[in-house]
C-alpha positions as CSV (number, residue, x, y, z in Angstrom):
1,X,0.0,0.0,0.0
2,X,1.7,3.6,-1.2
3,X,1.8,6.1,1.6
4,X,-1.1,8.2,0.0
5,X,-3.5,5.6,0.3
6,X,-2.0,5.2,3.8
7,X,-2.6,9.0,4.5
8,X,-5.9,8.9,2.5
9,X,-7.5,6.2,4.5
10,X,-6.0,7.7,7.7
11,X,-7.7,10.9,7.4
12,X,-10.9,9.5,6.1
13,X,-10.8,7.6,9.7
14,X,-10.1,10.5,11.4
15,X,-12.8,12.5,9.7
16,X,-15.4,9.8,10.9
17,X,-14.2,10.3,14.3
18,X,-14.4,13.7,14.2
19,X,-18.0,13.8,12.9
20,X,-19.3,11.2,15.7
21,X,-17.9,13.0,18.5
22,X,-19.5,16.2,16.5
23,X,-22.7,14.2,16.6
24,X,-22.5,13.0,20.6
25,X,-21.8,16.7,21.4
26,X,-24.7,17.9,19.5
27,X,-27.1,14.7,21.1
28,X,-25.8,15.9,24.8
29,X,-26.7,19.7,23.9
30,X,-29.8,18.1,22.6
31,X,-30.5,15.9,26.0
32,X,-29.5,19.4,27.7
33,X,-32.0,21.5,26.1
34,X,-34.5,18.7,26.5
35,X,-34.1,18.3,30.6
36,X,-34.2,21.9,31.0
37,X,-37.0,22.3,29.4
38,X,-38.7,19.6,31.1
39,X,-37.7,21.0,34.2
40,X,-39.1,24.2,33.2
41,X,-42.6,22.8,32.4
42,X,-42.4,21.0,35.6
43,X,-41.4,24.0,37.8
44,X,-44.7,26.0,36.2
45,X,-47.1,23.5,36.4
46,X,-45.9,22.6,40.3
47,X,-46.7,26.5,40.8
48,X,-49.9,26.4,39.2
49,X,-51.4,23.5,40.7
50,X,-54.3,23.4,42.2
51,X,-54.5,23.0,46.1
52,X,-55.0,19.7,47.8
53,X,-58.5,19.4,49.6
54,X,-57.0,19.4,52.7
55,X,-55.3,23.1,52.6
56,X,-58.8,24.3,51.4
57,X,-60.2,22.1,54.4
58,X,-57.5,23.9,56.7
59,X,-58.1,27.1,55.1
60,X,-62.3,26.6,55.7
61,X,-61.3,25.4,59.3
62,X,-59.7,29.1,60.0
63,X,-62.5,31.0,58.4
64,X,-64.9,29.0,61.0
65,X,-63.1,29.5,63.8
66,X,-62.1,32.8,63.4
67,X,-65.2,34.2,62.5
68,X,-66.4,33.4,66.6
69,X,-63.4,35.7,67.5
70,X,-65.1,38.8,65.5
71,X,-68.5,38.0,67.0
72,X,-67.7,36.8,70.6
73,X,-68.0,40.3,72.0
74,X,-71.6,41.9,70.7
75,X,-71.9,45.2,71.9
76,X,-74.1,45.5,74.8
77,X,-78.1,46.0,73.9
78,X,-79.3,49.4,74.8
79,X,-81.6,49.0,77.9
80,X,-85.3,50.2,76.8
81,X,-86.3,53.4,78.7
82,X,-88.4,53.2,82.1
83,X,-89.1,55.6,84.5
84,X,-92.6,56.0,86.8
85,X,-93.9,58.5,88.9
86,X,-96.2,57.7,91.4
87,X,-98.8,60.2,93.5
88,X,-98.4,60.3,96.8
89,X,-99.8,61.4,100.1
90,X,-97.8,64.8,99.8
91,X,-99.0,65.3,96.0
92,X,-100.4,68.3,96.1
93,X,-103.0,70.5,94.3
94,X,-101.8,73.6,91.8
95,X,-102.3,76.9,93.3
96,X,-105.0,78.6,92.1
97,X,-102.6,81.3,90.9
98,X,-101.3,79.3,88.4
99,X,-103.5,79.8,84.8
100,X,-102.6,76.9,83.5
101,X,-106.1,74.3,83.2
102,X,-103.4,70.9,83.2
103,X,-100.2,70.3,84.0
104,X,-97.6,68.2,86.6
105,X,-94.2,68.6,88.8
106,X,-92.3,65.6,88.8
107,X,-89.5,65.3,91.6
108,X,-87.3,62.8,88.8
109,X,-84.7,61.4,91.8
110,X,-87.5,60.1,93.7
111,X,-90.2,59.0,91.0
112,X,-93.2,60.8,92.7
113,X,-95.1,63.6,91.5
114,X,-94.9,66.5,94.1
115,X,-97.8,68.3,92.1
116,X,-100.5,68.2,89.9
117,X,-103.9,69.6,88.0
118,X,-105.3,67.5,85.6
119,X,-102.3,65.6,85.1
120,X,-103.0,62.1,83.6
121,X,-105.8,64.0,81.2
122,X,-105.8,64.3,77.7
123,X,-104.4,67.3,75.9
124,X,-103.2,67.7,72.8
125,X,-99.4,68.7,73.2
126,X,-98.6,70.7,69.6
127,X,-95.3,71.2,69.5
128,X,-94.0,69.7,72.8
129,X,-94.1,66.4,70.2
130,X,-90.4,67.7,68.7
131,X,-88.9,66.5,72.0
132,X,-89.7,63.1,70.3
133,X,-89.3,64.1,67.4
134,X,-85.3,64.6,68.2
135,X,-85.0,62.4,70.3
136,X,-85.8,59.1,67.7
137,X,-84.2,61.1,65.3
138,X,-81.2,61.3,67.6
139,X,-81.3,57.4,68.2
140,X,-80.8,56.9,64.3
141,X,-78.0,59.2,63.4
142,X,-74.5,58.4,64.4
143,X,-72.0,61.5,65.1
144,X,-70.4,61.0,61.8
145,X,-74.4,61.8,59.7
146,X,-74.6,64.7,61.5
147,X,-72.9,66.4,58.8
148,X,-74.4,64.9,56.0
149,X,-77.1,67.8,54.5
150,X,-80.7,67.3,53.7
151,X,-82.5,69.2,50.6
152,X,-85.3,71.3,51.6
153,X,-87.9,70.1,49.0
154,X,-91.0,72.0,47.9
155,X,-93.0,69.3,49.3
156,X,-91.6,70.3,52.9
157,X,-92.3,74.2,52.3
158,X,-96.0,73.8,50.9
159,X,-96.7,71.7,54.0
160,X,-95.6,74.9,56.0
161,X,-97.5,77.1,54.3
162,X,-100.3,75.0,54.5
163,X,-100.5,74.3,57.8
164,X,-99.0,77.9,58.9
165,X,-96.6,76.1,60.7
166,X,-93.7,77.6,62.5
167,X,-90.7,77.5,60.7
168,X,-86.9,78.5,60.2
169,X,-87.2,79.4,56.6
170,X,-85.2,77.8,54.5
171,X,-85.8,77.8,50.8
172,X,-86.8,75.4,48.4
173,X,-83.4,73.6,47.1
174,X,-81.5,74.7,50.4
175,X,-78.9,72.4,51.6
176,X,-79.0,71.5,55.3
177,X,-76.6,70.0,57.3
178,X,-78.6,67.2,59.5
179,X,-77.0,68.5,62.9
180,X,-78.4,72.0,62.1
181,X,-81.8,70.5,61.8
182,X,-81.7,68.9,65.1
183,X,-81.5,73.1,66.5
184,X,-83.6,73.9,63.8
185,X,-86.4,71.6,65.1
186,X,-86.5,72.9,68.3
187,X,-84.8,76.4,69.2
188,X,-87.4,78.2,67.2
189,X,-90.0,75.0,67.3
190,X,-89.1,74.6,62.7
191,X,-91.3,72.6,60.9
192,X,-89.2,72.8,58.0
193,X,-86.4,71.6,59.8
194,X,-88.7,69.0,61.8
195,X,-89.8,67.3,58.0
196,X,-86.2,67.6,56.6
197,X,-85.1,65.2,59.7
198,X,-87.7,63.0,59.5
199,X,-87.4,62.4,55.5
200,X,-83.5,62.1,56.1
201,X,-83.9,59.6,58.9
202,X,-86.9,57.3,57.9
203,X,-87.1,57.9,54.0
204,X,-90.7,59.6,54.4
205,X,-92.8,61.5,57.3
206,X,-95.3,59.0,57.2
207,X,-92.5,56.6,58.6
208,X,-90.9,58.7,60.7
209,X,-94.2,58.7,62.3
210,X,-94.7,55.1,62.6
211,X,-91.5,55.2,64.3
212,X,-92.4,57.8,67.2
213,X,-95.5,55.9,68.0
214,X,-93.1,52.5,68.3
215,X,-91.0,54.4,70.5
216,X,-94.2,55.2,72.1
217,X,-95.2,51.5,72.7
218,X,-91.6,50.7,73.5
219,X,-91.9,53.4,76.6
220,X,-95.0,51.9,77.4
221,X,-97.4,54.8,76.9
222,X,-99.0,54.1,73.9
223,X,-102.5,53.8,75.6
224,X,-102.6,57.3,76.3
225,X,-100.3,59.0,73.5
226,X,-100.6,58.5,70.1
227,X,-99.1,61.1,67.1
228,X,-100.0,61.6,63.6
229,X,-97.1,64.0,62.6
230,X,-93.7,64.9,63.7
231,X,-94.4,68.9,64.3
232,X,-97.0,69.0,66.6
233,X,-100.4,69.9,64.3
234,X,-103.7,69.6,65.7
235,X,-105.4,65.8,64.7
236,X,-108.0,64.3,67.2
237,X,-106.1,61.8,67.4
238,X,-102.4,63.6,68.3
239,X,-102.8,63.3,71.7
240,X,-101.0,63.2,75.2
241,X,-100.9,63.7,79.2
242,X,-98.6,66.0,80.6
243,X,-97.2,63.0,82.8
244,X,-96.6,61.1,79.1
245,X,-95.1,64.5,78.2
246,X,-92.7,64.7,81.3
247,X,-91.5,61.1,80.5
248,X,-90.8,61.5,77.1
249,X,-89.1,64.9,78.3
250,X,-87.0,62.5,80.9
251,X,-86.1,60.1,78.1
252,X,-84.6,62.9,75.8
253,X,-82.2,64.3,78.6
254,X,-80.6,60.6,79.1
255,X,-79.5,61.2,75.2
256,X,-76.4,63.5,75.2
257,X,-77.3,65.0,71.8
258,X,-80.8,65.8,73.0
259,X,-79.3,67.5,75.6
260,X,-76.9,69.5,73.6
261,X,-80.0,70.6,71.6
262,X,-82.7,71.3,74.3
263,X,-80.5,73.0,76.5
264,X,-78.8,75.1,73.4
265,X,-80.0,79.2,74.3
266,X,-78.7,80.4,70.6
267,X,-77.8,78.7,67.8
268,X,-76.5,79.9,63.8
269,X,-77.4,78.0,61.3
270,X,-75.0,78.4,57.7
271,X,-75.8,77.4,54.4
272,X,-74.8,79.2,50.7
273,X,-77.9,80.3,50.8
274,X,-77.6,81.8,53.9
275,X,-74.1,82.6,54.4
276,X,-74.5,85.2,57.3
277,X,-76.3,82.5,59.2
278,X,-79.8,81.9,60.2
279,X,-80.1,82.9,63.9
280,X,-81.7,80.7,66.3
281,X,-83.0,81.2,69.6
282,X,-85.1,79.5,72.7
283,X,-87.1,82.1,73.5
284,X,-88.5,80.3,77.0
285,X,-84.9,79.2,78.4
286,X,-83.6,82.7,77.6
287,X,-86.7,84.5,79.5
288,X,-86.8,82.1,82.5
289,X,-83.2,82.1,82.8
290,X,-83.0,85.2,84.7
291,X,-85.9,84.3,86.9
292,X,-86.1,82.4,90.4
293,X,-86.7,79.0,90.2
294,X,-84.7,78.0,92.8
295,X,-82.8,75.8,90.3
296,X,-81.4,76.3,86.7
297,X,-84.0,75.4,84.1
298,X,-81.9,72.9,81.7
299,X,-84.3,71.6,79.0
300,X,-87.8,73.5,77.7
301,X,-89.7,72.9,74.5
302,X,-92.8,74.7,73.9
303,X,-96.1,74.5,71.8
304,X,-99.5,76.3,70.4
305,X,-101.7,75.5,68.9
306,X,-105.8,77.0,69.9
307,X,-107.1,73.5,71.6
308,X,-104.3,73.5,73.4
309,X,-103.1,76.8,74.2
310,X,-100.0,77.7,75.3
311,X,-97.6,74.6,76.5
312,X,-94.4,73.7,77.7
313,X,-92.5,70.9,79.2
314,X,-88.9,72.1,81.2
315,X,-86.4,70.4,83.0
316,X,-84.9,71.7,86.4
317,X,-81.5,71.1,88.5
318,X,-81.3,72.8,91.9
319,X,-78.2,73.2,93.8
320,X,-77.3,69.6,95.1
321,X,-78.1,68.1,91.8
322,X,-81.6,66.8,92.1
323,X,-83.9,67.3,88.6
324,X,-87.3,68.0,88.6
325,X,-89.8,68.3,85.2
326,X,-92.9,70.2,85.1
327,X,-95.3,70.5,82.2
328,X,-98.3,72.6,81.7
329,X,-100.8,73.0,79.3
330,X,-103.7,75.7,78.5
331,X,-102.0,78.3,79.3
332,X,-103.1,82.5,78.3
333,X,-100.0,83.4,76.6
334,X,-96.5,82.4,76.0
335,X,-95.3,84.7,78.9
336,X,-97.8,83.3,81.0
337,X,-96.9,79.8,80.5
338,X,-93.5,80.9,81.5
339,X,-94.8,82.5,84.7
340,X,-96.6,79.3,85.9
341,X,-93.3,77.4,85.5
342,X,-91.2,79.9,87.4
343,X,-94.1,79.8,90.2
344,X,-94.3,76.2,90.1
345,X,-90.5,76.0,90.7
346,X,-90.4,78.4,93.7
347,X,-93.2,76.4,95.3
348,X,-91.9,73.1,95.0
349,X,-88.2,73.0,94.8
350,X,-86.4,73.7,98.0
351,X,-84.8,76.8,98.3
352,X,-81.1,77.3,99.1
353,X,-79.3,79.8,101.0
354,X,-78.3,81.5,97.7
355,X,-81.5,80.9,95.8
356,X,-83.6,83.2,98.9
């Protein structure tokens, strides 16, 4: 064999070598690729796999118990209102001085009425009913509505007109802020304001009604008070006592925003409309204030209307801290009525050294 053939066949063996380990390489790349990918599809579908049954059992078996922990601590239910006051041997009659033809003086500490004419009868209480009026009102608005603003609608007005209802006078369209209704409703007795808190409150006066005469049954003197509107308007069938009126009176001063509002002298009420301010006043606490009653008068709401006459309901605190409520109806005049309070006061709350 010649040396080319040699060389010929040599590198021909070579080249085959060359070209299988060219092949192996490319098989391992290939065998490479193949396990990485593998792993890869593996690695995504281990993440995206859906969970066993028993992490969906465990996670079910925290929901459950953990719900307990939100609900093991209700808050405490509000106690319903009670409060009684009973004649006595010492329950006197009103002096004839006083013009009043019905009214009662409740001494609150010690649940027995220290005076009375006519109390348990029937009168019809106009706008004394706005004491209840804010006071359910008050029991369905939380501190953080009491910005939220009402629109006075012309359905609100007309019924003013209509019924020559007293009134703060706001205009058709006016926005109201709901705490400024509470004042509105009683400082200067508004029916405007009355309608815009019951709408905001209930959806409708008609409900709002529904629910004073519940709270009504709930303070157990449904039998002798029933109302057919939130403002106080005559109906046959609007009707109180003066004792129904001095518990319903007693009810609103355990509410702290009924207090702010019956025991408010002035008030401003601003709206665009109004952006000097609607001023507000209660005309009985601001008279009686400087007159003595042996006590500071706290709370007052009054009323008119002609089978009533003039009415009101007040609140008392002497000296050492005891309350006392007197209401009267029937009264000649709204200075009258303001009179027979201040003489009712003298007569049956103890005087002080400082109040002589």
């Amino acid at each position: 064999m010649s040396e080319r053939k040699i060389y010929t066949n040599s590198f021909s063996l070579r080249s085959r070598e060359s070209k299988k380990k060219k092949r192996k390489k490319q098989i391992a790349v290939g065998v490479i690729i193949l396990v990485v990918c593998v792993a890869a599809v593996g690695l995504i579908f281990y993440h995206n796999r859906p969970q066993k049954k028993q992490n969906v059992k465990e996670n079910l078996t925290e929901v459950v118990t953990a719900s307990p922990e939100v609900t093991a601590t209700p808050e405490p239910t509000k106690e319903p209102f009670h409060f009684e006051a009973v004649q006595t041997e010492t329950t006197k009659k009103f002096p004839k001085s006083v013009v009043s033809s019905n009214g009662i003086v409740i001494d609150v500490d010690n649940g027995t009425i220290l005076a009375q004419k006519g109390g348990k009868k029937q009168i019809y209480p106009a706008s004394m009913t706005k004491i209840l009026t804010v006071l359910v009102a008050a029991e369905h608005v939380t501190e953080e509505q009491m910005d939220d603003t009402v629109t006075i609608t012309k359905e609100i007005t007309d019924y003013c007109y209509a019924n020559d209802c007293s009134a703060v006078s706001f205009a058709i369209g006016e926005k109201v802020k709901v705490r400024d209704l509470f004042y509105g409703t009683i400082l200067p007795s508004g029916a405007d304001a009355a309608l815009g808190l019951a709408e905001y409150v209930a959806g409708s006066h008609e409900a709002f009604v529904n629910m004073m005469n519940e709270k009504l049954e709930e303070m157990g003197i449904a039998d002798t008070t029933h109302f057919t509107n939130c403002v106080g308007l005559y109906n046959d069938k609007h009707y109180s006592t003066p004792y129904d009126m001095a518990l319903i009176l007693k009810a609103a001063s355990e509410n702290e925003w009924c207090q702010q509002v019956l025991n408010a002298r002035k008030y401003t009420i601003k709206t665009k409309k109004h952006k000097k301010g609607i001023f507000l006043s209660n005309l009985f606490l601001r008279r009686i204030e400087d007159k003595d009653t042996h006590s500071e008068v706290l709370y007052a709401k009054t009323g008119f209307v002609n089978q009533s006459g003039n009415c009101a309901a007040s609140m008392a605190k002497d000296e050492e801290g005891h309350s006392y409520i007197c209401v009267t109806a029937g009264s000649a005049g709204s200075w009258r009525c303001i009179y027979d309070h201040v003489e009712l006061y003298q007569k049956y709350i103890p005087a002080t050294k400082k109040s002589k």
